[in-house]
C-alpha positions in Angstrom: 15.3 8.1 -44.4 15.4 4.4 -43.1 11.5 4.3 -42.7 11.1 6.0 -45.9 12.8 3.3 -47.5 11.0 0.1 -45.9 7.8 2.4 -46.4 8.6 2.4 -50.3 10.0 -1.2 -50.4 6.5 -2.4 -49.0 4.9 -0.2 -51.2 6.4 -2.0 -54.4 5.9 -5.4 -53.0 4.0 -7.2 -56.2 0.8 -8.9 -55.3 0.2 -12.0 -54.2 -1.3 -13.9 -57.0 -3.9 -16.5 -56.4 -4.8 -15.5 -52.7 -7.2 -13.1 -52.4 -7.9 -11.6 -49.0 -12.0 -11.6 -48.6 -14.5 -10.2 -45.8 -16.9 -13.3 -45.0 -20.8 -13.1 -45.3 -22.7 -15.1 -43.4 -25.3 -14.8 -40.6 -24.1 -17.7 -37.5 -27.6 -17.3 -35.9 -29.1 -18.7 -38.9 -27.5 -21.9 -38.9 -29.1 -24.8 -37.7 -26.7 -26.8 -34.8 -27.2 -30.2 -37.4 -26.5 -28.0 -40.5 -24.5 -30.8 -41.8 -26.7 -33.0 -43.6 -28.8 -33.6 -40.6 -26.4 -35.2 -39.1 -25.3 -34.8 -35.8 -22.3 -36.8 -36.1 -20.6 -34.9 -39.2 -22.3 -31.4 -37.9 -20.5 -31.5 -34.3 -17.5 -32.9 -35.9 -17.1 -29.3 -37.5 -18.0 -27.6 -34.9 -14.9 -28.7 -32.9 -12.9 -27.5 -35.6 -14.7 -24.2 -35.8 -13.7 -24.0 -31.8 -9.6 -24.6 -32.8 -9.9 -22.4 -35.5 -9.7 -18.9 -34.0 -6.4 -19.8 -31.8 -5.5 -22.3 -34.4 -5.3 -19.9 -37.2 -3.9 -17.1 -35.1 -0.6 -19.4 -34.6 0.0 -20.1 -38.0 0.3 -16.8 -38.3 2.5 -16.3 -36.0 4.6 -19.7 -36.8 5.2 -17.8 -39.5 6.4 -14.5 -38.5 8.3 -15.6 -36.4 10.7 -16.5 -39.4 9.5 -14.1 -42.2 12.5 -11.9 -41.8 15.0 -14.8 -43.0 12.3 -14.7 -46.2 13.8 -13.2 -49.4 11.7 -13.7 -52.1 9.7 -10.5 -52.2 7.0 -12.8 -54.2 6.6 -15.3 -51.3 7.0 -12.0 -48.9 3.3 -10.9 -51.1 2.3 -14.5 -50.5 2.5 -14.5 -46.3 1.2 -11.2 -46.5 -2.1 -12.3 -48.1 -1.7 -15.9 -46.2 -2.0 -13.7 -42.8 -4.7 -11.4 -43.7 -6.7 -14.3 -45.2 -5.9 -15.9 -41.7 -7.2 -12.7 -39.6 -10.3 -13.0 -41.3 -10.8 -16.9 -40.5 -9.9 -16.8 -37.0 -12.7 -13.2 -36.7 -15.5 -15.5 -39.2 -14.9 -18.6 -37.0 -15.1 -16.5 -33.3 -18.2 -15.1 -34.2 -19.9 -18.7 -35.4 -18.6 -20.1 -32.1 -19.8 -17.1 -30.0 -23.3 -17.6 -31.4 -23.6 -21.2 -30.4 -22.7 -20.5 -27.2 -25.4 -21.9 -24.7 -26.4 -23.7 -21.3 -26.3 -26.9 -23.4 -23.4 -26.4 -25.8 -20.2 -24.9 -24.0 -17.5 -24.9 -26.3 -15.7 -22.1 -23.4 -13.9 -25.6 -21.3 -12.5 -26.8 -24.4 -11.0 -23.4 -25.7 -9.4 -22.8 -22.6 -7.5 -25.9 -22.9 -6.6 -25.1 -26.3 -5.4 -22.0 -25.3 -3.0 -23.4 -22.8 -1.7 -25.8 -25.3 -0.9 -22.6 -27.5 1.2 -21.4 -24.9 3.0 -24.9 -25.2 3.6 -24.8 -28.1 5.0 -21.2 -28.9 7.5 -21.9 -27.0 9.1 -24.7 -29.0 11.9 -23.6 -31.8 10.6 -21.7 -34.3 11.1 -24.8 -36.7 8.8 -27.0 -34.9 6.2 -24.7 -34.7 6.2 -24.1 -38.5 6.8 -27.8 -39.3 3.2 -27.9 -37.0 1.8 -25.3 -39.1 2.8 -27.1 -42.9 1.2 -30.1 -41.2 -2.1 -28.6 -40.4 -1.9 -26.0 -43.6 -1.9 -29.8 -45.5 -5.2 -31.1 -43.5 -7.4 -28.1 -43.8 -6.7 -27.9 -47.3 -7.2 -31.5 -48.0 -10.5 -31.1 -45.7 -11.7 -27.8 -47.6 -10.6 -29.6 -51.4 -13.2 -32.6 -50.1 -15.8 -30.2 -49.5 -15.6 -28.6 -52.6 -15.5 -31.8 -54.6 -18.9 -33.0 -53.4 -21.5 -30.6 -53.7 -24.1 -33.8 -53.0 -23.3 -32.8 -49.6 -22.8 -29.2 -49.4 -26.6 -29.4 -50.7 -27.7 -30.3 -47.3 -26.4 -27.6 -45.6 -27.9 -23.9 -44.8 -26.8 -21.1 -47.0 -25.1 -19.3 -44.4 -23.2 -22.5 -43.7 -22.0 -22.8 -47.0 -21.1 -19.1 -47.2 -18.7 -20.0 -44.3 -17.3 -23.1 -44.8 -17.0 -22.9 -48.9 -15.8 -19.0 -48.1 -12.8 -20.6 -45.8 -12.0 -24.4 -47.6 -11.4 -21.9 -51.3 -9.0 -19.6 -48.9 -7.2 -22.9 -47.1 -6.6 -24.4 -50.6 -5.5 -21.2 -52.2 -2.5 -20.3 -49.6 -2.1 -24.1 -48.9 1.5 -23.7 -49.9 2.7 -20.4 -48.4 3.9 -22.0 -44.8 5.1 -24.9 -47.2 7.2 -22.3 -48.9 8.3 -20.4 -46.1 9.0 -23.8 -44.4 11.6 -25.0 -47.4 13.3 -21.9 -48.1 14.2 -20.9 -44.6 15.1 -24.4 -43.1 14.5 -27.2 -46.1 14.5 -30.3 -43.6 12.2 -32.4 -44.5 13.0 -35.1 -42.3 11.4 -33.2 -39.5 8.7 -31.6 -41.7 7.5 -35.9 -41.8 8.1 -36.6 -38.3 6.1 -33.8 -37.0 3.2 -34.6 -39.7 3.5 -38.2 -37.9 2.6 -36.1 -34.3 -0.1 -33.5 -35.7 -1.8 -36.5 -37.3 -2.2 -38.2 -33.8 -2.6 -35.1 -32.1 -5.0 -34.0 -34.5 -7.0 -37.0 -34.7 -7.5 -37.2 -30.7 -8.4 -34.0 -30.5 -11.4 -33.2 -32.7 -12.5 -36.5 -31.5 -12.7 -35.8 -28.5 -14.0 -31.9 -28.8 -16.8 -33.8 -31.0 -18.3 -36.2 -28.6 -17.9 -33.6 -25.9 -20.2 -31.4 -28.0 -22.3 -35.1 -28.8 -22.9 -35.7 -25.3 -23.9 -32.5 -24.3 -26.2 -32.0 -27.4 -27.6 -36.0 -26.7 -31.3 -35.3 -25.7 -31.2 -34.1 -29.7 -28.5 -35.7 -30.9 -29.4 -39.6 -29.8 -32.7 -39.3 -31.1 -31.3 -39.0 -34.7 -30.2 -42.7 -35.5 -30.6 -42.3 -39.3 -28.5 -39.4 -39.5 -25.6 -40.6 -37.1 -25.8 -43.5 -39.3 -25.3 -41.2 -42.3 -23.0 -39.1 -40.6 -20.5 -42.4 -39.7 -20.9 -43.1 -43.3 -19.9 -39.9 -44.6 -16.8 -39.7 -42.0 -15.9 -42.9 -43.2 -15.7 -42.4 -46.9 -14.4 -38.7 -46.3 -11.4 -40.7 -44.8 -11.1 -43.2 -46.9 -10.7 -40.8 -50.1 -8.5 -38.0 -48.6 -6.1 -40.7 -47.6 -4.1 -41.2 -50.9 -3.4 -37.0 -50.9 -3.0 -37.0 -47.3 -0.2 -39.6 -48.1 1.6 -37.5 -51.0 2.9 -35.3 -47.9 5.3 -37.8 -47.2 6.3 -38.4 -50.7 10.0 -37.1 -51.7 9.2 -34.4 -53.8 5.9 -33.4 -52.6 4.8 -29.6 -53.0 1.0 -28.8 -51.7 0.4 -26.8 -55.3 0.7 -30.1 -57.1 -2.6 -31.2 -56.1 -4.8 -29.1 -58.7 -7.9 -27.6 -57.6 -8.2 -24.8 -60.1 -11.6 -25.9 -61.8 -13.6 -26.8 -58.9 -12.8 -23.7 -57.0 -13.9 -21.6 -60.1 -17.0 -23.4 -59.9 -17.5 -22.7 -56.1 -16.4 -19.1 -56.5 -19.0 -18.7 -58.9 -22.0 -20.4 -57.2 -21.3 -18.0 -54.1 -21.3 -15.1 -56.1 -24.5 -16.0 -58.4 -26.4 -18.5 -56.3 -25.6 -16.9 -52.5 -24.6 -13.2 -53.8 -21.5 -13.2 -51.5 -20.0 -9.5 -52.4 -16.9 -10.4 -52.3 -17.0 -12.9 -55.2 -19.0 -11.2 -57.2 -16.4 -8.3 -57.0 -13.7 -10.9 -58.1 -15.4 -12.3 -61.0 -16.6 -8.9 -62.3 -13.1 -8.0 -62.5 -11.5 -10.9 -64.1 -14.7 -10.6 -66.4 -13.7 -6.9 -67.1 -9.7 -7.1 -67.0 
């Protein structure tokens, strides 16, 4: 009778609205190693965070179970159910890009074991911490994935089956940007320590892809040195990137900051749209049919 009734509970959970969980479509083999503007700067830069992302993403998830019990909202409840399934399918997209890459000259393996001890570290501090870690990082991808979106000068320069991954995973990051928030404020609400371990992550964070970025630089050099005008560009590009995210990255810090306040609605329309007319990625085209037909 008991399993009957969480069975039937589950069963009437409403949907999530706003976070859709999608398959991605791309082909990892077909993507240049300086897909990113020709720059091998900005395009080994994202390849370190492709090489975090399948552990990365596979302890928010669990930052976040680890406290979904003490949830009662059966809306937010929908909300971590779509954040994790929208997760699963980052951490598979992003194992299979770094699998592909995976050569005598470009050894990302070093680098992820490392990052898999660290995980270990980290899982076992409080439950708090780790989902203070996880708000932190939920605020920098989506920050990262809203600064894609808004400049499509760039995204021009990239392979389609580069932007089929990284437009595919910046619309997901920015629509459940808010769901570990959520969780976060309703189970402990300190956001004293949600600050102070933003403070750590940004360090943390900082150090790291840096240095996973000129790992991958160095060993990539006999192709990578060779391109001066597009490490110029790329330094350019990393510099202006940071320069503009900086006022939202801020906001986090402000007293009655919530991640749903920063509005990307329009330009994630826009992007949904131009995967599912301009790169035919099923699963948008599925979405906007039925919107177009509800």
């Amino acid at each position: 009778m008991t399993q009957m009734t969480t069975e039937k509970s589950y069963q009437n959970r409403p949907k999530a609205l706003g976070i859709t969980v999608r398959k991605a479509q791309f082909n990892p083999k077909e993507i240049r190693r300086h897909y990113f503007a020709n720059s091998p700067i900005m395009s080994h830069l994202l390849t370190a965070l492709s090489s975090t992302f399948p552990i990365g993403e596979q302890f928010f998830v669990h930052s976040v179970r680890n406290v979904r019990d003490e949830v009662k909202d059966e809306k937010l409840q929908a909300q971590i159910a779509a954040f994790i399934g929208q997760e699963a399918m980052h951490s598979k997209a992003h194992a299979e890009f770094n699998d592909a890459w995976r050569s005598d000259d470009y050894n990302l393996d070093r680098f992820q074991a490392w990052l898999a001890r660290k995980d270990q570290y980290v899982k076992n501090l409080h439950p708090k911490i780790q989902l203070a870690i996880t708000c932190a990082f939920e605020h920098f991808t989506a920050l990262l994935g809203g600064y894609i979106l808004r400049h499509p000068e760039v995204l021009s320069t990239l392979d389609d089956d580069a932007v089929k991954l990284w437009v595919w995973h910046a619309i997901e990051e920015i629509e459940h940007r808010a769901v570990a928030f959520d969780v976060y404020q309703a189970v402990y609400g300190d956001d004293k320590i949600r600050r102070m371990i933003m403070r750590s992550v940004t360090t943390g964070f900082a150090s790291l892809t840096l240095y996973s970025a000129t790992k991958l630089f160095m060993q990539d050099r006999k192709k990578s040195l060779p391109k001066i005008g597009g490490n110029i560009f790329g330094l350019y590009l990393l510099a202006k990137m940071l320069i503009q995210m900086l006022p939202e990255y801020l906001s986090y810090y402000q007293k009655d900051f919530h991640p749903a306040d920063i509005d990307y609605s329009k330009i994630v329309l826009y992007w949904k749209e131009r995967l599912a007319e301009d790169y035919q990625v099923e699963s948008f085209k599925s979405e906007l049919q039925s919107i177009l037909y509800s």
